[in-house]
C-alpha positions in Angstrom: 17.3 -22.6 -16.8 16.6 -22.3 -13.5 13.1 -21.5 -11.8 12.2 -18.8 -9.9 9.0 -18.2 -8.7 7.7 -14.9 -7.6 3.9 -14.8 -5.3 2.2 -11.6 -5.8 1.1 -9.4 -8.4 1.4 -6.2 -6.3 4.1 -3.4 -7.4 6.8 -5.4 -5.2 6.7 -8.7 -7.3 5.8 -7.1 -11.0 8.7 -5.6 -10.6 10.7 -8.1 -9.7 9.4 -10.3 -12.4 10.2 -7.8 -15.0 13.8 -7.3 -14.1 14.1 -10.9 -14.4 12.8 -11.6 -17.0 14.9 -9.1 -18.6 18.2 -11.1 -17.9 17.2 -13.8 -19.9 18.8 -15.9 -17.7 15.8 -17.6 -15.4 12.6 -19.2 -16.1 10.5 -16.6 -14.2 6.8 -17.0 -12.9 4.5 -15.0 -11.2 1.8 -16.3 -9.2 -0.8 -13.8 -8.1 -5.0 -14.6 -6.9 -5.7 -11.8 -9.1 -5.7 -11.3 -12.6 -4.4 -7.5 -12.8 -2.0 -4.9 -10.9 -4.5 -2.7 -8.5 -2.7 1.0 -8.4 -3.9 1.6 -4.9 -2.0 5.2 -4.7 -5.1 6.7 -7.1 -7.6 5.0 -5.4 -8.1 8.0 -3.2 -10.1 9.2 -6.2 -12.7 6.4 -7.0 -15.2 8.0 -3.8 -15.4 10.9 -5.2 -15.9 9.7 -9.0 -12.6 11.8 -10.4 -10.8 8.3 -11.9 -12.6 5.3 -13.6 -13.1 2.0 -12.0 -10.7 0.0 -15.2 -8.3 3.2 -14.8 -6.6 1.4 -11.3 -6.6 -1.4 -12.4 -3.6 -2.8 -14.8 -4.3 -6.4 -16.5 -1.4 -8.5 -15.7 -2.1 -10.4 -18.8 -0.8 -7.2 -20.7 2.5 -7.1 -18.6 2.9 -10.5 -19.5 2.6 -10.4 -22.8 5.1 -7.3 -23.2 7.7 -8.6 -20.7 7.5 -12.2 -21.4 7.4 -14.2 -17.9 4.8 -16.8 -17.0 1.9 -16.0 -14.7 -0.5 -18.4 -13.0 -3.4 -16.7 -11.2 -4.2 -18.9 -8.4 -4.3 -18.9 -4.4 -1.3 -19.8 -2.6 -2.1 -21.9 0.1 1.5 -23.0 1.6 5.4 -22.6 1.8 8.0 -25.0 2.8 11.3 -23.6 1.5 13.2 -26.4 3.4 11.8 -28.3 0.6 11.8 -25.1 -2.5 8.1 -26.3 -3.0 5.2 -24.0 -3.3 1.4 -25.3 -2.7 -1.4 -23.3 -4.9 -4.9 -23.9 -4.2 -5.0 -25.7 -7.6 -1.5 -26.8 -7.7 2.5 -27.4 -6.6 5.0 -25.7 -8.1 8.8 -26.5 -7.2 11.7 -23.7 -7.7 15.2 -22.8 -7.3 14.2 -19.4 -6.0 11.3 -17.7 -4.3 10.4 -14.2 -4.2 7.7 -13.7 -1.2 5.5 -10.3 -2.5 1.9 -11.2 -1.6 2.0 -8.4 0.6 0.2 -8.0 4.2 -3.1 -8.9 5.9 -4.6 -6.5 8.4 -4.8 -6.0 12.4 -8.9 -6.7 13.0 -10.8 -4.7 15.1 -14.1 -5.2 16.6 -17.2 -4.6 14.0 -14.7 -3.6 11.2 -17.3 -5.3 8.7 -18.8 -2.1 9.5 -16.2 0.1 7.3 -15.4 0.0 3.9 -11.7 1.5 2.7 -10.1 2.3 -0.5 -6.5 0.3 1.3 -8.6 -3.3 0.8 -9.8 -5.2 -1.3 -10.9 -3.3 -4.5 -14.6 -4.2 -4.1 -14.2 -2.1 -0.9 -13.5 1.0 -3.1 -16.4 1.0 -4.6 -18.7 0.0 -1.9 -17.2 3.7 -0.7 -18.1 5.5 -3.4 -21.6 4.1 -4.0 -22.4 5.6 -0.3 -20.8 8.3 -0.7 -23.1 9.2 -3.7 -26.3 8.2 -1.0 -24.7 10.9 1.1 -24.8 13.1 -1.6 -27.8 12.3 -2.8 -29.4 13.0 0.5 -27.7 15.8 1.3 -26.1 15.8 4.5 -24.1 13.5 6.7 -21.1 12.6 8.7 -18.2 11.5 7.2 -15.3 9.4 9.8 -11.7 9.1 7.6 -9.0 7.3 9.5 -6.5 4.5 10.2 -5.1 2.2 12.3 -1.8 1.2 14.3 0.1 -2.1 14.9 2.4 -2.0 18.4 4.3 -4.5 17.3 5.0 -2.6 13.7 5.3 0.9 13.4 6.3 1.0 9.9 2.9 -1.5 8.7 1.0 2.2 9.6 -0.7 3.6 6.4 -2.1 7.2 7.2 -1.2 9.0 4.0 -4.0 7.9 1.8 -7.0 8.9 4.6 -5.3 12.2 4.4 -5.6 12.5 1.0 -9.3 11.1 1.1 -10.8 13.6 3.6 -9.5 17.0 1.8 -10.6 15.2 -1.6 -13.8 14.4 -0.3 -13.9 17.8 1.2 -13.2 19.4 -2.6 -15.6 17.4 -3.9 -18.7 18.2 -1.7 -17.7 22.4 -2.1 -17.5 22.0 -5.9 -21.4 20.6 -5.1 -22.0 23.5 -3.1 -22.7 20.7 0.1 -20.1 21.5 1.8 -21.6 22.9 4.8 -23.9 20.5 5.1 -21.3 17.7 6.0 -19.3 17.1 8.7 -15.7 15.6 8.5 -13.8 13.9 10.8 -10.4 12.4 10.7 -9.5 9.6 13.8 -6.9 7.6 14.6 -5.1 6.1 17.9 -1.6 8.2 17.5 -1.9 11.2 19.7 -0.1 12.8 16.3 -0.9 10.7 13.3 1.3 11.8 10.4 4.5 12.7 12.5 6.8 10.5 10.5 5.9 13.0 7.6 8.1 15.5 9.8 7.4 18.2 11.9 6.9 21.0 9.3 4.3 18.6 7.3 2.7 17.7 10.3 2.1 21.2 10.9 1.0 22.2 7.5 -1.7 19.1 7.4 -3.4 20.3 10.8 -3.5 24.2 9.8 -5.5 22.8 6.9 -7.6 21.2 9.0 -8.7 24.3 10.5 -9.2 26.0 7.8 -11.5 23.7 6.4 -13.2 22.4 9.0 -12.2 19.4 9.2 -12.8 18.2 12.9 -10.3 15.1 14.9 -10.0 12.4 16.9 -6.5 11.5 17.8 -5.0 9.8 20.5 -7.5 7.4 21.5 -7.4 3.7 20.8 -9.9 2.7 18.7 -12.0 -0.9 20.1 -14.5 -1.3 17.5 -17.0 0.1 15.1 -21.0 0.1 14.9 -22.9 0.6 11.8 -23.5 4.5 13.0 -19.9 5.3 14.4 -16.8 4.3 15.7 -15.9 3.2 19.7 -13.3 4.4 21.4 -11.5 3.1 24.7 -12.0 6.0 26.8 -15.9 4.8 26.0 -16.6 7.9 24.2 -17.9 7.8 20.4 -17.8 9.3 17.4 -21.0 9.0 15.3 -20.6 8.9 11.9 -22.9 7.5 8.6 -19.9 6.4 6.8 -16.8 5.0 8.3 -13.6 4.9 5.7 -10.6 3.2 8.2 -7.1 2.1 6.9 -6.2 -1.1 9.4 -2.6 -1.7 9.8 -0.9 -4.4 8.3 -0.2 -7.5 9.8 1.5 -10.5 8.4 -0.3 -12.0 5.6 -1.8 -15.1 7.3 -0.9 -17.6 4.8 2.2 -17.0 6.4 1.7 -19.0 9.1 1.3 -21.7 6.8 4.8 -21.6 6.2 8.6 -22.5 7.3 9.8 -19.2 7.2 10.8 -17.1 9.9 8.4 -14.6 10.8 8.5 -10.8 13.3 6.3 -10.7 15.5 4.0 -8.9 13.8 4.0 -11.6 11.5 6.3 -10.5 8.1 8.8 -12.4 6.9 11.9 -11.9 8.1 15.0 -10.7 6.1 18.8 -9.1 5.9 19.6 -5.9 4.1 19.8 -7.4 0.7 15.7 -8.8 1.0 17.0 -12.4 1.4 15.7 -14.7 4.0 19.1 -15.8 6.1 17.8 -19.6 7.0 17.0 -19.7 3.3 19.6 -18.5 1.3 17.5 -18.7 -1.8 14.3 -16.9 -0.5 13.9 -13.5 -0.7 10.7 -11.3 1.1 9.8 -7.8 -1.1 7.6 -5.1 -0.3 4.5 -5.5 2.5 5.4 -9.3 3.0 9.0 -8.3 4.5 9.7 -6.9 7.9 11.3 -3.5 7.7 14.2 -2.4 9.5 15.2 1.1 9.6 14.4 4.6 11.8 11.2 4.9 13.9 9.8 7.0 11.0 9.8 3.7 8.7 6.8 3.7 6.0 6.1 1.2 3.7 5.1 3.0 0.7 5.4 1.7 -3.6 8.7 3.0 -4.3 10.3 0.9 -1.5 8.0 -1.9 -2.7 10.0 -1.6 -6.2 13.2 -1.1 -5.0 12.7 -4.4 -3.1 11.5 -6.0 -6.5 14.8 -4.3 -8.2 17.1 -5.2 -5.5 16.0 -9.0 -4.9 16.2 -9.4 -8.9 19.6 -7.9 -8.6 21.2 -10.1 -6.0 19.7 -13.6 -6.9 21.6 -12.6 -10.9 24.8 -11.7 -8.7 24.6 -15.0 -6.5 24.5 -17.2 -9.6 27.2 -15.1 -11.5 29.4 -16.0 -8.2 29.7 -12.6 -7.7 29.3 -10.9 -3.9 28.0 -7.9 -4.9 24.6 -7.3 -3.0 21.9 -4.5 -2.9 20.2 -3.4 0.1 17.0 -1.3 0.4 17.8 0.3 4.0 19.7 3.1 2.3 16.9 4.2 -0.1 14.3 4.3 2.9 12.5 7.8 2.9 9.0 9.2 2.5 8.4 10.1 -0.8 4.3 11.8 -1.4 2.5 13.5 -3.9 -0.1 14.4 -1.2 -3.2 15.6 -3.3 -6.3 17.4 -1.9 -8.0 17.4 -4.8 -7.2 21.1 -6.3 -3.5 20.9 -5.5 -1.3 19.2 -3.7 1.7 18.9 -1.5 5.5 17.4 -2.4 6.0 15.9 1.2 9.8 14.2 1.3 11.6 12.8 4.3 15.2 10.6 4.8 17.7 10.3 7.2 19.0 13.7 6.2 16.3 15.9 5.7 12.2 16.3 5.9 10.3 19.1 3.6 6.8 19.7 2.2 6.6 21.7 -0.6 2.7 23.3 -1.9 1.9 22.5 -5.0 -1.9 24.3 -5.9 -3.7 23.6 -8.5 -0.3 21.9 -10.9 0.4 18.9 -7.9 -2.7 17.5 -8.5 -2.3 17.0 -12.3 1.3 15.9 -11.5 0.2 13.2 -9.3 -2.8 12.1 -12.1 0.3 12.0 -14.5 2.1 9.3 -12.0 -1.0 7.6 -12.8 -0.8 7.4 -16.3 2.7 7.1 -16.0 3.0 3.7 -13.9 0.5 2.0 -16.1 2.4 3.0 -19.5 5.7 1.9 -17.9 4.4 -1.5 -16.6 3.3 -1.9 -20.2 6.2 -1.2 -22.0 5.3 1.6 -23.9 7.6 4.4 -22.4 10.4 3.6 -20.4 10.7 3.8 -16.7 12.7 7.0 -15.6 13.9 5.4 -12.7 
């Protein structure tokens, strides 16, 4: 059989792996640096204590065992696909095809050891919500919520989960009656952060703003961060005694360790069909890959999987002979269950159409459901709708 070799354990190469592995046909492996599948979509509920700490995170062991491909956690520490060889901190593995899904690394700025995020590493996540129950404990504070941009990527922006983190920390400090007590701030260096949602969205998200009081900071580039606030480059500042900021994604730097061709922004580069054109047999999924498509371009899990599902597709086709291909640039859209913590919002956008659609009090036990969902379907025990 022939090898392929798959580097991440993120949604992008999980799924890959198990579409594999369900042809029979390859020896598949999955290399990841950690030992379980982190659902960061629900993480926007660990700060304010409404999802368990085990409940985001899936043990890869599990999907292992139920979908029957190898796994190796370790640390990859170089690429040379002139070569199909692999270097793990611990290890080198050869292959007759690579799938790149170790996702991205993050554009540093200035004193951002003085944020935590629920986009990061895990740990992060719960650094959050242990000061966020200080806050609470002490009553009052201010609260900064916001993210980051890369020039040189537009579509490595993340903004939908600090949405969704301010209006549920903003639910969960009225249901403690602390409400007014707190002050809220959302900041970020787009004079109109959330525009690729669409205009109506857009609107929608700021009239809620108003209404509950949630203050902004748009437009400004942010140049670093202090213990007690966040800098920006017209020199003014925006205190704060707990910073929550979404960086941008960059390439992942073990990139550079690498042969492969890289954007400037440092993610692999690829065709329509997720394959590498210098290396036929190398394909880039999900935050590893550079994105091509409209200026509203966001990477987000379902493209993540349909990258999995089409490089699994294509690398079966090329060793049937066949010249049938998949491509993900037709299935880019925006696809959100935007929760607020009481509700929530169906926000959809393509290159035909943009709507949001409220959903109170029902969207946000639809979006808890997705939850539960993704982890039953990565197990095996119901099968994926889509």
């Amino acid at each position: 059989m022939k090898k392929v070799l798959i580097l991440g354990g993120g949604f992008a190469g999980v799924e890959t792996a198990i579409k594999l592995q369900k042809s029979k046909q390859f020896d598949v492996t999955l290399v990841s640096d950690r030992d379980f599948l982190y659902v960061y979509p629900v993480t926007i509920w660990l700060p304010v204590r409404a999802i368990d700490y085990d409940h985001v995170k899936i043990p890869l062991v599990k999907i292992q065992h139920k979908h029957g491909f190898n796994l190796i956690i370790d640390q990859v520490t170089g690429i040379k696909a002139a070569e199909n060889i692999v270097f793990l901190q611990n290890q080198t593995l050869d292959y007759d095809y690579l799938v790149v899904a170790f996702g991205a690394g993050k554009v540093q700025i200035q004193g951002i050891e003085n944020t935590t995020t629920i986009c990061g590493r895990p740990d992060q996540a719960i650094e959050l919500r242990d000061k966020l129950d200080a806050l609470v404990a002490k009553g009052s504070g201010k609260i900064a919520v916001g993210f980051g941009g890369n020039p040189k990527d537009k579509s490595a922006v993340r903004g939908g989960p600090g949405f969704e983190l301010i209006f549920n920390i903003h639910h969960y400090l009225k249901k403690k009656g602390l409400r007014d007590k707190f002050e809220l701030t959302m900041f970020a260096p787009m004079p109109e952060p959330g525009a690729r949602m669409g205009k109506g969205a857009m609107k929608a998200v700021y009239s809620m703003f108003g209404s509950q009081k949630i203050m902004s900071r748009f437009g400004k580039k942010i140049t670093g961060f202090l213990p007690d606030g966040v800098l920006f480059e017209d020199g003014s500042r925006l205190e704060s005694d707990l910073t929550m900021f979404i960086a941008a994604g960059a390439g992942a730097p073990i990139l550079k360790n690498t042969d492969l061709p890289l954007s400037e922004a440092g993610f692999v580069k690829i065709n329509n069909h997720n394959q590498v054109e210098e290396f036929p047999n190398v394909f880039a999924v999900g935050d590893a890959a550079a994105y091509e498509g409209p200026e509203w371009t966001a990477r987000q899990g379902h493209i993540a999987e349909i990258m999995g599902a089409n490089a699994a597709y294509n690398i079966l086709q090329i060793e049937s002979g066949s010249l049938k291909r998949k491509g993900y640039q037709e299935h880019l859209s925006i696809l959100c269950v935007m929760d607020m913590g009481n509700g929530a919002a169906f926000v959809y956008r393509d290159s035909k159409r943009e709507f949001m659609i409220p959903m109170p009090v029902f969207g946000h036990w639809m979006k808890q459901a997705w939850g539960v969902y993704t982890r039953w379907t990565k197990l095996g025990l119901i099968p994926k709708i889509i």
